[in-house]
C-alpha positions in Angstrom: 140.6 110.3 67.9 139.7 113.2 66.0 136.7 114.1 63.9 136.6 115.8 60.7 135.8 119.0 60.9 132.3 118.3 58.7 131.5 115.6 61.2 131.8 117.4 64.0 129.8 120.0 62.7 127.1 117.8 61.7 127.0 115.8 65.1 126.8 119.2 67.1 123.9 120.2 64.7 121.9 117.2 65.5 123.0 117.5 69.6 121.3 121.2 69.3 118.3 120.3 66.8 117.7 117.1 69.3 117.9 119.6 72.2 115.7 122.1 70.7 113.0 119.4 69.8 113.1 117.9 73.4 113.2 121.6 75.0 110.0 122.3 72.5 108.6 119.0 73.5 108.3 119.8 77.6 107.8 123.8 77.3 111.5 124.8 77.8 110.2 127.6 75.4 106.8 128.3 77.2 106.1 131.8 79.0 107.0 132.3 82.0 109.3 128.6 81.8 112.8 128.4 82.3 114.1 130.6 79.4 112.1 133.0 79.6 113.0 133.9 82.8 116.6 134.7 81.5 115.7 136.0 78.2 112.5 137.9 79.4 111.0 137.1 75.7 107.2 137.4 77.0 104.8 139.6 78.4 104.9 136.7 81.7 107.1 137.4 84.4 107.2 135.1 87.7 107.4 137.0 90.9 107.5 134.8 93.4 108.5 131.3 94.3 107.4 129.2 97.1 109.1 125.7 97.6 107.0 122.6 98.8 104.2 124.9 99.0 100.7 125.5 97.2 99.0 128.7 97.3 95.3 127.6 98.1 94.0 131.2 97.6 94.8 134.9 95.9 93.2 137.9 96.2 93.6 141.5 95.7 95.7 143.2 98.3 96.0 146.5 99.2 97.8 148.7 95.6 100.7 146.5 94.4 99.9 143.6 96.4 97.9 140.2 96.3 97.3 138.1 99.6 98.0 134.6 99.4 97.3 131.6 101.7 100.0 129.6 101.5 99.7 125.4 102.7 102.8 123.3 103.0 103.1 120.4 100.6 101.9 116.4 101.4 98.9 114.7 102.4 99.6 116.2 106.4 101.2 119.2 106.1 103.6 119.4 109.0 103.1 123.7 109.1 100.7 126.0 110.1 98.5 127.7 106.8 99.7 131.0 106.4 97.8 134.5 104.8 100.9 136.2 103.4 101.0 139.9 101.5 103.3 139.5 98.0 104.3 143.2 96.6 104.1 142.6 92.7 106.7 144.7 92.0 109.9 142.4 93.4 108.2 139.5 95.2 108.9 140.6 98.7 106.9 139.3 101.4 105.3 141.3 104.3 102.3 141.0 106.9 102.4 137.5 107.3 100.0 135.9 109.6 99.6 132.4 110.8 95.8 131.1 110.1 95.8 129.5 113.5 92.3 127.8 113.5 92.5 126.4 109.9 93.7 122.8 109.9 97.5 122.2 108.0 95.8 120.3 105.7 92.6 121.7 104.8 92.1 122.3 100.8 90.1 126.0 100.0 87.1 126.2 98.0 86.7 129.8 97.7 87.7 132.7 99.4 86.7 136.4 99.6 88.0 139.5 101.1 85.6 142.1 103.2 85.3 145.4 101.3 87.0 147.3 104.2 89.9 144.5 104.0 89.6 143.3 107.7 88.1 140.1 107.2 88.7 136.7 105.0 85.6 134.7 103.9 86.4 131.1 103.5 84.5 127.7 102.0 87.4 124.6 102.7 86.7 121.4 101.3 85.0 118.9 103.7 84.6 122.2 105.9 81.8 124.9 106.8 82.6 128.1 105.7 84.4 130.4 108.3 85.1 134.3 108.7 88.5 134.5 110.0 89.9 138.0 111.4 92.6 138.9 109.1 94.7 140.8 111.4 95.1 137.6 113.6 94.2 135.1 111.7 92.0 133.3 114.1 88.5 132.0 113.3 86.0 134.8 114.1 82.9 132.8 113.0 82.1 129.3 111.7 78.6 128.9 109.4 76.0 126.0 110.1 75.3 123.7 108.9 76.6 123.6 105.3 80.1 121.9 104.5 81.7 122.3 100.8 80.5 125.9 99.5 81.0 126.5 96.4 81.0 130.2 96.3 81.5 132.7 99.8 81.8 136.5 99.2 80.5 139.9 101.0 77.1 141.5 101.1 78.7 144.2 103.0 81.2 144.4 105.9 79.2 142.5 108.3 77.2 140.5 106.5 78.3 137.0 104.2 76.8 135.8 101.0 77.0 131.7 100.6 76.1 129.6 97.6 75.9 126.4 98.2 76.8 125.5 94.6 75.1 124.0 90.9 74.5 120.4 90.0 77.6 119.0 87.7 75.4 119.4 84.8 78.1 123.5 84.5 74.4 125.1 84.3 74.5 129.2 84.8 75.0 130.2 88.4 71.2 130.6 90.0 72.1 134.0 91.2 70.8 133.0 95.0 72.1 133.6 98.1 72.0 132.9 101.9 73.2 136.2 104.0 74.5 135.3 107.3 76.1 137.7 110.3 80.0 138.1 110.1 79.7 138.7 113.5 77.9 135.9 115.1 77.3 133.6 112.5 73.3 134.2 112.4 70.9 133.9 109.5 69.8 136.9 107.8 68.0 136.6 104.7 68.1 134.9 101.4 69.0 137.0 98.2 68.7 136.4 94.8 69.5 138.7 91.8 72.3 141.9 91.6 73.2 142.5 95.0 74.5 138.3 94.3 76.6 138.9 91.6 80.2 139.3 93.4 79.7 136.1 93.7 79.9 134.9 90.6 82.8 136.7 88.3 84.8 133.8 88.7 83.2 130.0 88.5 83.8 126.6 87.0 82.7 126.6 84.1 80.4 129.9 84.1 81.3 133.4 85.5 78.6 136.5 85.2 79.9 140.2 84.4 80.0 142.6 87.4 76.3 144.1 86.0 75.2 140.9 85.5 74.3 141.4 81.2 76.6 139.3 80.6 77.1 135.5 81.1 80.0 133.2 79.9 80.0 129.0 79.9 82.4 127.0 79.0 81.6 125.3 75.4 82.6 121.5 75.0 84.0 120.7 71.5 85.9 117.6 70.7 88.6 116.5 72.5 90.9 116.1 69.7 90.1 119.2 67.8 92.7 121.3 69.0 90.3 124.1 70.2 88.5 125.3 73.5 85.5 127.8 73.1 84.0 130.1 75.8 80.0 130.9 75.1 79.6 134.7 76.0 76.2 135.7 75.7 73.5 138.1 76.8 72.4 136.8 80.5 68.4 137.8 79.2 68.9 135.9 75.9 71.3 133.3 77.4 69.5 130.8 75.5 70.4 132.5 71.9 73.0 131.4 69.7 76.1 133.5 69.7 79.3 133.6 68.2 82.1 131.6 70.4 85.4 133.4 72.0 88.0 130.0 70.9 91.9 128.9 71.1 94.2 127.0 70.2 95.0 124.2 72.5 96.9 120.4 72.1 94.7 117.6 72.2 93.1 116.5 75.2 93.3 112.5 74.9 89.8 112.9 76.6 86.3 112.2 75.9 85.5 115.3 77.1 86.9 118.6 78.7 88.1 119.1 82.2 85.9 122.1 83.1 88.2 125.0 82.9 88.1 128.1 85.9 86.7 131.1 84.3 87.4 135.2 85.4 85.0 138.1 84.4 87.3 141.2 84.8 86.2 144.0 87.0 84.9 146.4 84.5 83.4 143.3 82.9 85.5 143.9 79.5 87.7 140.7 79.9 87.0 136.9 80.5 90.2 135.0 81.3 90.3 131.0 81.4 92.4 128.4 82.9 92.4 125.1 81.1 94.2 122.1 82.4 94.0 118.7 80.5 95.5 115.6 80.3 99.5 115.2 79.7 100.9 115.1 76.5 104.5 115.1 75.2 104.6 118.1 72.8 101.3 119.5 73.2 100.0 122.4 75.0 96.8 120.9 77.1 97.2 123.8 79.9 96.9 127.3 79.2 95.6 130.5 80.3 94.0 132.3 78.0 92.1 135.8 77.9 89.9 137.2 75.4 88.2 140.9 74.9 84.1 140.4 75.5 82.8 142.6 72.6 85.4 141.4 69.8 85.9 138.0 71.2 89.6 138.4 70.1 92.2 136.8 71.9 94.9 139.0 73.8 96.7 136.3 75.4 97.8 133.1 75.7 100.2 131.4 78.5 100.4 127.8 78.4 102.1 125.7 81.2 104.0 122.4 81.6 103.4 120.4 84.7 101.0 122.9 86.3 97.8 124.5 85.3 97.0 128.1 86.6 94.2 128.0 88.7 94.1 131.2 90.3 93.5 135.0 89.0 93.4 138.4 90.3 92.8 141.3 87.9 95.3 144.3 88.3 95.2 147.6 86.6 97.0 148.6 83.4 96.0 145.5 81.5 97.8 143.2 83.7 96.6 139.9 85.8 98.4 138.2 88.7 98.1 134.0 88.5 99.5 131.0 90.5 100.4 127.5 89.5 102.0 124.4 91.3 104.8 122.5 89.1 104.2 118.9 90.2 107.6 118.0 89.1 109.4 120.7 91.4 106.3 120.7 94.1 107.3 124.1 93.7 104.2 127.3 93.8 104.6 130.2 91.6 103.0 133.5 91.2 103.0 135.3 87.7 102.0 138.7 86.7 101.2 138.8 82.7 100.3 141.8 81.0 97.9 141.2 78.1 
C-alpha cells in the first residue's frame, strides 16, 4: 500500500518532531550527551569512560593529568579500589596502583593530595581518615579516633589537617583544625584561621576563597522557581546583604534544595556548583554551573541526565575537569569543559 506523497511527508515530520521532543525531553541535546559527542557542538568534551565503575575521588595530577580512585560498581564490589593517572589530552591511562588496604566497598569523603605529590589524604565514610603512600598504595597511617571527616587536606608534607565537619544547619566552615603526623599518626596541634583554608575551597554548601576574603553559601529559593542562587560575600561582613550569583534550573519537585557541592578556583576568581535534584521528564534539575566572583556573571552551564557531577578540579586556560555516574549505564565519566 502506498502513501501519497503529502502523507508521507507529513507522517515523517511528526516521526522527527516526536523524536526531537523525546530526544529534548531526556537530554539527547545536553553537553557532553550523546550528540554532542558526534557533533562536538559545546565547549564539554568527555575524556574518559569507565564501565560499571564510579570514580570516588579526583584530583590534580601532575600537568595534563587528574588522579582518580576508581571503585567497581554494587553494594560489594568484587575488585580491588584503584588510584589511576587520566592524561586530559586523549583519555589514556597510566600509573595505576591498586589501593590495597582500602576495603572494595568503602565510599570517600574527601581526599587530598601532599604538596610534594607522594601521599593521598583520605576521610571514607564509616571510616577514620588514612594517609596512604601513593607510590604503593598501601595504608601508611590510620587517624584515631574520628570516623566520617568531613574535610582532610595538608598542612605541609608531613603533617595532616582534619575537620571533623559543621552541624546540617550549611553554616560557614569554622575555619578549625586538628594537625596530626603523616608519619605516625600523632597529634600535633590545633589550628584555626589561614594556614586552614585549603581546606575549605570546596564544601557542601559553602567553600572559602584561597585568601580566605571571600565566602560563598548556597542560597535556598523556592523549589519551583526555576532558579538556584549562590551568596558570595565578604568573609568579614559575611553577615551583610549582597547581591546573589543565580541560574536557570528545572523545577525541583522539592520542598527544598538538595545542597549543591561548591568549588572556589585557585586564584579565587571562579566559584563552580554542582546541583543535583529530583528527576523530572523535560527539565534540567542537574547542572554544573560556574560563575565569575566580582561580576557574578555566569560563564557556564552544563546540565546532566541521569547523573549529577560531583567532582571538580580546576585546570589552566579557563578549563575544569568533572566526573559523573549515569545510573542508567552504571557507567563513570570524566569531562573537561572550558568556560
Amino acid at each position: 500500500m502506498k502513501f501519497p506523497v503529502r502523507t508521507t511527508i507529513g507522517l515523517a515530520t511528526l516521526l522527527i518532531a516526536g523524536g526531537t521532543i523525546y530526544g529534548w525531553g531526556i537530554g539527547l541535546f545536553y553537553p557532553c550527551g550523546p550528540l554532542d559527542g558526534v557533533l562536538k557542538l559545546s565547549r564539554c568534551t568527555v575524556v574518559a569512560r569507565y564501565e560499571a565503575t564510579r570514580i570516588e575521588a579526583m584530583l590534580a595530577g601532575p600537568e595534563g593529568h587528574v588522579l582518580s580512585v576508581l571503585r567497581g560498581d554494587g553494594p560489594e564490589p568484587g575488585v580491588r579500589q584503584l588510584l589511576v593517572q587520566t592524561d586530559l589530552a586523549d583519555g589514556s591511562t597510566g600509573n595505576t596502583v591498586e589501593l590495597v588496604d582500602i576495603p572494595n566497598a568503602a565510599s570517600w569523603m574527601s581526599a587530598a593530595l601532599s604538596p610534594d605529590g607522594t601521599l593521598l589524604a583520605a576521610s571514607l565514610f564509616d571510616g577514620r581518615p588514612i594517609v596512604i603512600d601513593r607510590a604503593s598504595g598501601r595504608t601508611r597511617v590510620t587517624i584515631e579516633p574520628f570516623y566520617n571527616v568531613a574535610m582532610v587536606g595538608f598542612l605541609d608534607d608531613t603533617r595532616v589537617m582534619i575537620d571533623r565537619g559543621n552541624t546540617s544547619s550549611g553554616r560557614p566552615p569554622a575555619m578549625a583544625a586538628m594537625v596530626y603526623s603523616a608519619t605516625d599518626g600523632t597529634r600535633l596541634a590545633d589550628i584555626s584561621g589561614s594556614p586552614t583554608l585549603p581546606l575549605y575551597r570546596q564544601g557542601l554548601a559553602n567553600a572559602v576563597s584561597p585568601d580566605g576574603k571571600v565566602l560563598v553559601q548556597h542560597e535556598e529559593t523556592l523549589a519551583d522557581s526555576g532558579v538556584i542562587a549562590l551568596r558570595i560575600a565578604d568573609s568579614a561582613f559575611a553577615d551583610w546583604a549582597n547581591p546573589l550569583a543565580v541560574a536557570p534550573l528545572g523545577a525541583w519537585g522539592l520542598s527544598e534544595h538538595i545542597w549543591p557541592e561548591v568549588w572556589i578556583s585557585p586564584e579565587g576568581a571562579y566559584v563552580a556548583a554542582s546541583f543535583d535534584g529530583a528527576r523530572s521528564w523535560g527539565e534540567d534539575t542537574s547542572a554544573l554551573l560556574i560563575w565569575e566572583v566580582a561580576s557574578r556573571k555566569l560563564v557556564q552551564r552544563i546540565p546532566t541526565n541521569q547523573a549529577s557531577w560531583d567532582l571538580l578540579v580546576w585546570l589552566p586556560d579557563r578549563r575544569v575537569a568533572a566526573a559523573r555516574f549515569n545510573l542508567d549505564s552504571r557507567r563513570s565519566e570524566i569531562a573537561v569543559i572550558d568556560y
